[in-house]
N, C-alpha and C positions, 0 to 999 in steps of 0.2 A: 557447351559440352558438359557430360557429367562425368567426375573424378571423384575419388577420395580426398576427405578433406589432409590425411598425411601426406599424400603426394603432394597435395599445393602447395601444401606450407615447405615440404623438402623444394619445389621446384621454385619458389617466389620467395624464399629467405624466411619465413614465418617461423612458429614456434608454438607445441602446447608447453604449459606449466602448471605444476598442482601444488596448491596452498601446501605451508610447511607442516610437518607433525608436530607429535607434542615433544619429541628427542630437541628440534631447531626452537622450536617456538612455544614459552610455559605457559598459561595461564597466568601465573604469577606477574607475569611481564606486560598485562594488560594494564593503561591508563587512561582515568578521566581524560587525560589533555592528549593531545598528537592527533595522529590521521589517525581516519575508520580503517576498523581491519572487515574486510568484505566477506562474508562467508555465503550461506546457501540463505540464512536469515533475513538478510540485506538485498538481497538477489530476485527483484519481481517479474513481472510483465513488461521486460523491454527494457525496464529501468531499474536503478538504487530507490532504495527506501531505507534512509539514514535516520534510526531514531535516538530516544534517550536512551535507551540499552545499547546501541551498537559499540561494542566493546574498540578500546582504542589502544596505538602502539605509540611509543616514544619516537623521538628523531633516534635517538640511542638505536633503538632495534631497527629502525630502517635503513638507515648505517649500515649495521650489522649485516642485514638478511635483505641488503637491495634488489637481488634477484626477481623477490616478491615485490617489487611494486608496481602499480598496474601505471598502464600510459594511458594517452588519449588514444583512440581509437580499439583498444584492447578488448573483446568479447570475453565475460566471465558469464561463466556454467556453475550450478547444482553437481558437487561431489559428491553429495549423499543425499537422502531422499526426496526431494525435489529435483532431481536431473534435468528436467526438461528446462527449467526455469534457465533464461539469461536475460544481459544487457550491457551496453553498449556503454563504455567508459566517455565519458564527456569530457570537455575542456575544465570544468570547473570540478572534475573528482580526479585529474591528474596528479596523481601522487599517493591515490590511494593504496591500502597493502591489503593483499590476498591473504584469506584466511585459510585454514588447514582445511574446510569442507567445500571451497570454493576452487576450481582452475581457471586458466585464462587463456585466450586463442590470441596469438597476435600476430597476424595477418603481417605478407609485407609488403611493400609501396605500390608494388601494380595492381593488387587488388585495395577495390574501395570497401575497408572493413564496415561501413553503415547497412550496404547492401546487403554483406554479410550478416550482420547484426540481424535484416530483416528477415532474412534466411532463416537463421536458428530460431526466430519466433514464429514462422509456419507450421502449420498442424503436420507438415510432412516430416519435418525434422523430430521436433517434439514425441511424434510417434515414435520416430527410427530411435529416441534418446532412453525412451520408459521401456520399449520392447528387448532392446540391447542388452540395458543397465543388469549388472551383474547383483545377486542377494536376493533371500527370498525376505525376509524378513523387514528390511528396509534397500530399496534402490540407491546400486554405489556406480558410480561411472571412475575409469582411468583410462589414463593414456591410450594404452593399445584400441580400447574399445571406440572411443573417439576418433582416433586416424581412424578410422576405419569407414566413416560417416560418410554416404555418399551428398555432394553437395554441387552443385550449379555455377558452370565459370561462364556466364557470357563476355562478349566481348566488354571491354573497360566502360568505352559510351554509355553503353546498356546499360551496366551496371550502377554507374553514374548520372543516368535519366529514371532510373527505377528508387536509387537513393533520395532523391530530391523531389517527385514524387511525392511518394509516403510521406518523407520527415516533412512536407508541408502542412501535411496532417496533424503530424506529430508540434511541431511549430505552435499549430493554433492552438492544441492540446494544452502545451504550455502556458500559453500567453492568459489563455483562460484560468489556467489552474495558479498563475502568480495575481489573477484577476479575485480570483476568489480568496486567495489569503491576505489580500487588502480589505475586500469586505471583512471578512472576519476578525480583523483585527479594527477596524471598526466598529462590528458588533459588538465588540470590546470594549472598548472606548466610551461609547453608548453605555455600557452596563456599570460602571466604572464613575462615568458621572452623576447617575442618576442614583447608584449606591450609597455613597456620599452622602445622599439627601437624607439617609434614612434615619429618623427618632427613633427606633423601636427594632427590638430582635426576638425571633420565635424560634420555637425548635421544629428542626426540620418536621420532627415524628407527631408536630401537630396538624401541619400541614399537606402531609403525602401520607398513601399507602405503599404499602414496599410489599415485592412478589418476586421470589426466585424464579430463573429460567426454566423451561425445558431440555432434558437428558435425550438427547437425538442426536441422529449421523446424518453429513451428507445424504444426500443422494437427487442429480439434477433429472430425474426423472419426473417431481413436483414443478409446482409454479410460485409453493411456497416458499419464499426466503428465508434464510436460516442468519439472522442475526447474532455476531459471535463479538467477540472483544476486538480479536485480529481486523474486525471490519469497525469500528469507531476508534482504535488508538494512534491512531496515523496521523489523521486529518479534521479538522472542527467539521466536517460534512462526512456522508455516508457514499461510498459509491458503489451502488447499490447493481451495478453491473458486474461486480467484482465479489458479490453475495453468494455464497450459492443457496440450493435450494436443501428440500429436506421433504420426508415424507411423514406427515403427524394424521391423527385420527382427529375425528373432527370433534370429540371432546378436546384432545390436544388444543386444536388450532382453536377454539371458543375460548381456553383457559390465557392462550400465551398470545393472542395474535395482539399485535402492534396497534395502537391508534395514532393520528395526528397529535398533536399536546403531550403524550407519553416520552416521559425518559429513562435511561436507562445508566446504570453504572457500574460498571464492571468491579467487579470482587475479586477476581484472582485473575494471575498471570500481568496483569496491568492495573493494581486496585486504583480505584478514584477517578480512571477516565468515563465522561458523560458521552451519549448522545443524545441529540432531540428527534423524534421524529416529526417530521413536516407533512405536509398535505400532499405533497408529491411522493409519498412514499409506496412502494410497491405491497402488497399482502405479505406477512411475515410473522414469525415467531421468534423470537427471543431464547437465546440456550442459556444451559445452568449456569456459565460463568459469569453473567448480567444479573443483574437485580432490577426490575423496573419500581418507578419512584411516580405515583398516579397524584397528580396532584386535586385534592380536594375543590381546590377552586381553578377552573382550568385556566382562567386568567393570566395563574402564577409559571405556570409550562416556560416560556423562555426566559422569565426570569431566573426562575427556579436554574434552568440550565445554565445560566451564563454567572450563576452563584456557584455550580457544583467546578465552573470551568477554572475561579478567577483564582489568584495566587492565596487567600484566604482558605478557600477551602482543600488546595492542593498541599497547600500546609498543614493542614489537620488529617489529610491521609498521612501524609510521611509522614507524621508523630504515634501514627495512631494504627497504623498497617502493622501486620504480627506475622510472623513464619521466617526462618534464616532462609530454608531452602526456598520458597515461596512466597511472598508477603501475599496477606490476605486481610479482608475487611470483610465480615457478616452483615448482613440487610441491618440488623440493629446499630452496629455500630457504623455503619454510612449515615446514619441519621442521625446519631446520636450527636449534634450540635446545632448552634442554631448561625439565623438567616438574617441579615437587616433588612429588613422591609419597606417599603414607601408608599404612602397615603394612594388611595385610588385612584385620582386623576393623574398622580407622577405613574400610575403605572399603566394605565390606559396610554401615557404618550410613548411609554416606554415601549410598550408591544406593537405598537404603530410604527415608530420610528425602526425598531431593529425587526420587525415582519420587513420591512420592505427592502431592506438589505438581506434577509434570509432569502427572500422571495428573487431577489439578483442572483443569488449563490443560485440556488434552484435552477434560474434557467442556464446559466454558464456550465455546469456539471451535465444537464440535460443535453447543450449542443456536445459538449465533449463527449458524452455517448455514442452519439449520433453517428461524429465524428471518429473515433475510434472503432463503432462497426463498418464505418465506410472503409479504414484501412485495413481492417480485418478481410474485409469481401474482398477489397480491392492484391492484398497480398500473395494467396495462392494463382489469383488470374495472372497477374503479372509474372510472379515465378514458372508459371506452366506455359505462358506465351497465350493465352486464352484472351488477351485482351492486350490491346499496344499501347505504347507510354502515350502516345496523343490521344487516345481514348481515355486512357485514365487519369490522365491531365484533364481535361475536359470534368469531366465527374468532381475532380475535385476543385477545380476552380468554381464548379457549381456550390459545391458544399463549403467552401471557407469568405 
């Protein structure tokens, strides 16, 4: 049956809440150490994305303002301009505290809140959240507008066959993406002992050419990728499903487009984070907030990155990054230091040895694509009844 999502919550014990203001909760009171405070920042496709910036609260203030703390099973939403965006509080983020531009849905016992969770991530809801969202300027959602969300109660079973489902997707999703932060941290490793080896240090600016991005918007009407900082400061890989696209002229696209071997390093917003691009990379341009770093001998390409990644040179951003309200780093001065180096043959084993670990990450990110448009398709059939959970069982036991 379809209800409003405030009657459920009035008739099943639930509850919305919205992150506190800045009257209950100051800036001021923000700490390195404690839990994440979760705001619209933290809040992706489905899930948390807990980075070095996500601002943190004291036991002190959870104390204080226990109200705001999210549980397991708790659905947090986009208070402000992101509205559409949620996800689904896990076992291991229990305890986390909502932020003043974040709310939280919290479902009660008789509904299974995963289902839920899958609910608010359907293009049907998402529409119903941006079309709603009150403000011209930027999209704000509250309370009243939310009850108001029409949403989907099947029977519990249902709910609970359509859960389990999906999150097997979501499961492999996982297992893959903790698959790929072991390589990487390998690739590491790799870089790390064969660094060591090196007699000799260069500067960077004899080794690369450096090129700012291009000044362009959105717009997924292209096929060309729009490579932004928000898409390499995440994760040592790109996921390039999660790019959007952009429309350039085609002197544009000749000046900025991406090649395999090419790196890039962000200058503002995030200075000093790298990516590499790989062979698997879709067609793309690079925006102003990257600097690409072309290296003259393409050999040096993952060295090079796995130099730009390692604790040495993140240390010479943080010395060397400038702006109170912004830190930034200029194409000059990303280079401006140098690399230790190693003889040919240590670096032939070297691109060998961590290509073929890159080349792992590659295809693990690629099933997880795959994998994630299967639940993608697979979401609205199953919300609409277009397709029964043994069919869709079936489909996915094909795909995992």
């Amino acid at each position: 049956m379809m209800t409003k999502l405030g009657i459920l919550l009035d008739e099943t014990g639930g509850s919305i809440k919205t992150g506190p203001f800045g009257t209950a909760l100051k800036a001021a009171e923000y700490s390195e150490n404690g839990v994440p405070l979760i705001s619209v920042g933290e809040i992706g496709d489905g899930r948390l994305s807990i980075g070095k910036k996500t601002p943190r609260v004291s036991e002190e203030t959870t104390e204080r303002l226990s109200e705001y703390l999210l549980w397991r099973g708790d659905v947090v939403i986009g208070r402000k301009g992101a509205v559409e965006r949620s996800a689904l509080i896990n076992e291991d983020q229990d305890g986390y505290f909502l932020g003043s531009d974040g709310m939280r849905v919290r479902f009660g016992d008789s509904i299974n809140s995963t289902f839920m969770a899958y609910q608010f991530r359907s293009d049907a809801v998402r529409r119903w959240l941006i079309s709603h969202a009150s403000g011209t300027t930027m999209a704000s959602m509250n309370q009243a507008i939310l009850s108001k969300l029409p949403i989907l109660v099947p029977p519990n079973r249902t709910q609970q066959a359509i859960a389990e489902v999906l999150g097997a997707l979501d499961d492999k999703i996982a297992a893959n993406e903790r698959a790929v932060k072991i390589a990487a941290a390998l690739s590491s490793a790799i870089y790390q002992s064969f660094s060591v080896r090196a007699n000799a240090r260069i500067d960077l600016r004899e080794l690369v050419d450096t090129q700012y991005g291009v000044t362009v918007s959105a717009d997924d009407s292209s096929n060309t990728k729009l490579l932004r900082v928000t898409d390499i400061n995440k994760h040592p890989w790109i996921s390039w499903d999660e790019v959007p696209a952009c429309q350039v002229s085609s002197s544009e696209k000749e000046k900025y487009q991406l090649f395999p071997g090419d790196v890039v390093v962000a200058r503002m917003a995030d200075p000093g984070k790298a990516a590499y691009i790989d062979d698997a990379s879709p067609e793309a341009v690079f925006a102003s907030y990257l600097v690409r770093l072309k290296p003259r001998d393409t050999q040096l390409s993952l060295y090079l990155y796995h130099f730009l990644c390692s604790a040495e040179y993140q240390s010479y951003v943080d010395q060397n990054a400038t702006g109170s309200v912004q830190r930034h780093l200029n194409a000059k001065k990303i280079v401006d230091t140098s690399m230790p180096v190693i003889d040919g043959s240590d670096l032939g084993r070297f691109s060998e040895q961590v290509g073929q670990v890159r080349s792992q990450i590659g295809s693990l990110n690629a099933q997880s694509t795959l994998l994630a448009h299967t639940r993608d398709e697979l979401l609205p059939l199953l919300m609409s009844g277009k397709i029964s959970v043994k069919d869709a069982e079936k489909v996915v036991s094909d795909a995992v």
